[in-house]
C-alpha positions in Angstrom: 111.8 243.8 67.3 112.0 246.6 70.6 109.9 244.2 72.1 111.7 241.1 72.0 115.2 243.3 72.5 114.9 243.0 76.1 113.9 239.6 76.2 117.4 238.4 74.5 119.3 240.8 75.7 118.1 239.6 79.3 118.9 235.7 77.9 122.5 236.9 76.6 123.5 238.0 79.5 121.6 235.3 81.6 123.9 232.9 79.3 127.0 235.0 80.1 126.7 234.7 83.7 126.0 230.8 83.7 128.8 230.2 81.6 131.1 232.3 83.8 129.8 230.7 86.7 130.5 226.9 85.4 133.9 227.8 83.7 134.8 229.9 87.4 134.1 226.8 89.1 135.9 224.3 87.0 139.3 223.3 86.5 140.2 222.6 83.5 140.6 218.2 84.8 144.3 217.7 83.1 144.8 214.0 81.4 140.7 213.5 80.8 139.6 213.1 77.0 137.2 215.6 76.4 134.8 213.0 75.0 135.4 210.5 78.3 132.5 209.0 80.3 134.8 210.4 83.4 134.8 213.6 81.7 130.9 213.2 81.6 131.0 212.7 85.0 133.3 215.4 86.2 131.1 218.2 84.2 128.0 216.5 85.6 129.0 217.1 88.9 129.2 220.3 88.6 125.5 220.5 89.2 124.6 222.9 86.5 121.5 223.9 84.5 122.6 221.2 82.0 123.1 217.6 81.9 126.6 216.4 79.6 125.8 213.3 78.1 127.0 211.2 75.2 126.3 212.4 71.3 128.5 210.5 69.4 129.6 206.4 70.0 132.9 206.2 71.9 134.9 205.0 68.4 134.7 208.5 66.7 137.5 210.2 67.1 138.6 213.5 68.3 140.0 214.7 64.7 136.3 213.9 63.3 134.6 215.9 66.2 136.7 218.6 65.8 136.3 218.7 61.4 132.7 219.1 62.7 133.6 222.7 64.5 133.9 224.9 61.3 133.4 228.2 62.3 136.6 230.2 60.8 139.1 231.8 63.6 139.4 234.5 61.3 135.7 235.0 62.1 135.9 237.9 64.1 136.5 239.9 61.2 133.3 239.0 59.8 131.3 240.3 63.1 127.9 241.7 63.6 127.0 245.0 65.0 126.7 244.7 68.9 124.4 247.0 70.9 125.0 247.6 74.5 122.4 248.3 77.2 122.6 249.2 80.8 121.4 246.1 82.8 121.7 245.8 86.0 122.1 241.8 87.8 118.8 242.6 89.4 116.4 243.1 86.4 117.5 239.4 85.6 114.8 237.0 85.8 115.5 233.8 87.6 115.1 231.5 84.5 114.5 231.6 81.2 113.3 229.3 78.7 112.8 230.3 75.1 110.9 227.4 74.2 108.4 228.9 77.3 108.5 232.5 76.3 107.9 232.2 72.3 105.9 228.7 72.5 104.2 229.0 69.9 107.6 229.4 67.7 108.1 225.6 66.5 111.8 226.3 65.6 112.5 227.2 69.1 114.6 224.5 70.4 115.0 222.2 67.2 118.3 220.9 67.0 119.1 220.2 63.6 121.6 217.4 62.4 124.8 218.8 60.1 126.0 215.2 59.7 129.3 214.8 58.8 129.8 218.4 57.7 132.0 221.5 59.7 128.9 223.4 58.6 128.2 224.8 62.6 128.4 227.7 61.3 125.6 228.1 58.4 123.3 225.9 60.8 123.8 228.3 63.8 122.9 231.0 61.7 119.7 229.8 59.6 118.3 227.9 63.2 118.6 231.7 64.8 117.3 233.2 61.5 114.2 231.2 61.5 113.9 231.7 65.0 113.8 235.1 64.8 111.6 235.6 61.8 108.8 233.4 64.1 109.4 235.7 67.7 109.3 238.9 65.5 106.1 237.8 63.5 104.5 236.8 67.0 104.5 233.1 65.7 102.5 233.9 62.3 105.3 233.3 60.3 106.8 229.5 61.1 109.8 228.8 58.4 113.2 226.6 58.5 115.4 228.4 56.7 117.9 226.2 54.9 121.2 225.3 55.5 122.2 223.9 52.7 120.9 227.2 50.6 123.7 229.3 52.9 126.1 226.4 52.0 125.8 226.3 48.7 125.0 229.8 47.4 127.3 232.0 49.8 130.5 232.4 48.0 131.9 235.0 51.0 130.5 232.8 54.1 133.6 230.5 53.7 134.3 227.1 53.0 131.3 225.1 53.3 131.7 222.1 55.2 135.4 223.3 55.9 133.9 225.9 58.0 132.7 229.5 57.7 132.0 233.0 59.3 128.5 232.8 61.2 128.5 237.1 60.6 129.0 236.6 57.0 126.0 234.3 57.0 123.7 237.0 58.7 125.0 239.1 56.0 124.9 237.3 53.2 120.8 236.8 54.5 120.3 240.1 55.5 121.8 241.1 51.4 120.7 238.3 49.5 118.4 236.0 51.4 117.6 232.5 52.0 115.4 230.2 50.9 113.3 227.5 53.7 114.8 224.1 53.8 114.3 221.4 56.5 115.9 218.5 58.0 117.5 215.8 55.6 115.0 213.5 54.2 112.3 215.6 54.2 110.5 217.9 51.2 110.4 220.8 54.2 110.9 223.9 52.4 112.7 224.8 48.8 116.0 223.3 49.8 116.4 220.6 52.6 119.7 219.6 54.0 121.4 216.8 51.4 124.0 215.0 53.6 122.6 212.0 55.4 123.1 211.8 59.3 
């Protein structure tokens, strides 16, 4: 784990810096819907790392997309320890690329699907778990650890697909556990996702 420390801490704050950068350089473009093509555009030309494309068809509405954001605003009370190091702009590298650093890590870089469920919040937690149990196991140890396990066992993470507290979730893992669970449709692991994309 020391070893990989300076890895992500070097990615968080590479992260930090981009997004201050983009959000520094653009104004918030009043009277655009957030899911517009001209929106699109305008965050495209920004000429970031990233390319903004379209993820949903143009009929879904904004109330839908935004059910699907269900991490808790009370969720800073359910907050990880942080560690601070001294880092100065300079020991940065350039780029970084998970997926290029730990490639042998297959989880690295999956995007799973939560369907029609505000469950952001156990998925961003059970993607990182897995990720993490691969980079600290030098890629001997390749596991999806399941969502729906963290949904439906994890009485103190929240509401399920009303949303929940991503710390709780790393608690509830670090207490308890998970078990592996993959993608819906598949037989990946104990307990696969249930609700069809």
């Amino acid at each position: 784990s020391s070893a990989a420390g300076p890895e992500m801490l070097k990615l968080a704050l590479t992260l930090t810096a981009l997004v201050t950068v983009v959000w520094s350089r653009a104004v918030h473009p009043h009277g655009l819907h957030p899911t517009s093509d001209e929106m699109i555009d305008f965050i495209n030309k920004l000429n970031t790392t990233w390319k903004a494309g379209r993820n949903f068809d143009k009929s879904i509405s904004l109330e839908y997309l935004r059910g699907l954001m269900g991490v808790h605003p009370m969720s800073l009370m359910a907050r990880l320890p942080t560690i601070e190091h001294d880092v100065q702009p300079g020991d940065l590298p350039d780029s970084f690329d998970a997926r290029e650093k730990w490639g042998t890590c297959h989880s690295i870089g999956v995007i799973r699907d939560q369907a029609s469920c505000g469950s952001c919040w156990a998925f961003g937690a059970v993607e990182a778990i897995s990720d993490r149990i691969c980079i600290h196991s030098q890629g001997n140890i390749q596991v999806n650890i399941s969502a729906e396990d963290l949904l439906d066992c994890c009485d103190s993470c929240g509401s399920g697909c009303n949303g929940g507290f991503p710390g709780s979730a790393w608690e509830y893992w670090q207490d308890t556990g998970l078990v592996t669970g993959g993608l819906y449709g598949t037989d990946d692991g104990c307990k696969p996702y249930s609700i069809p994309p």
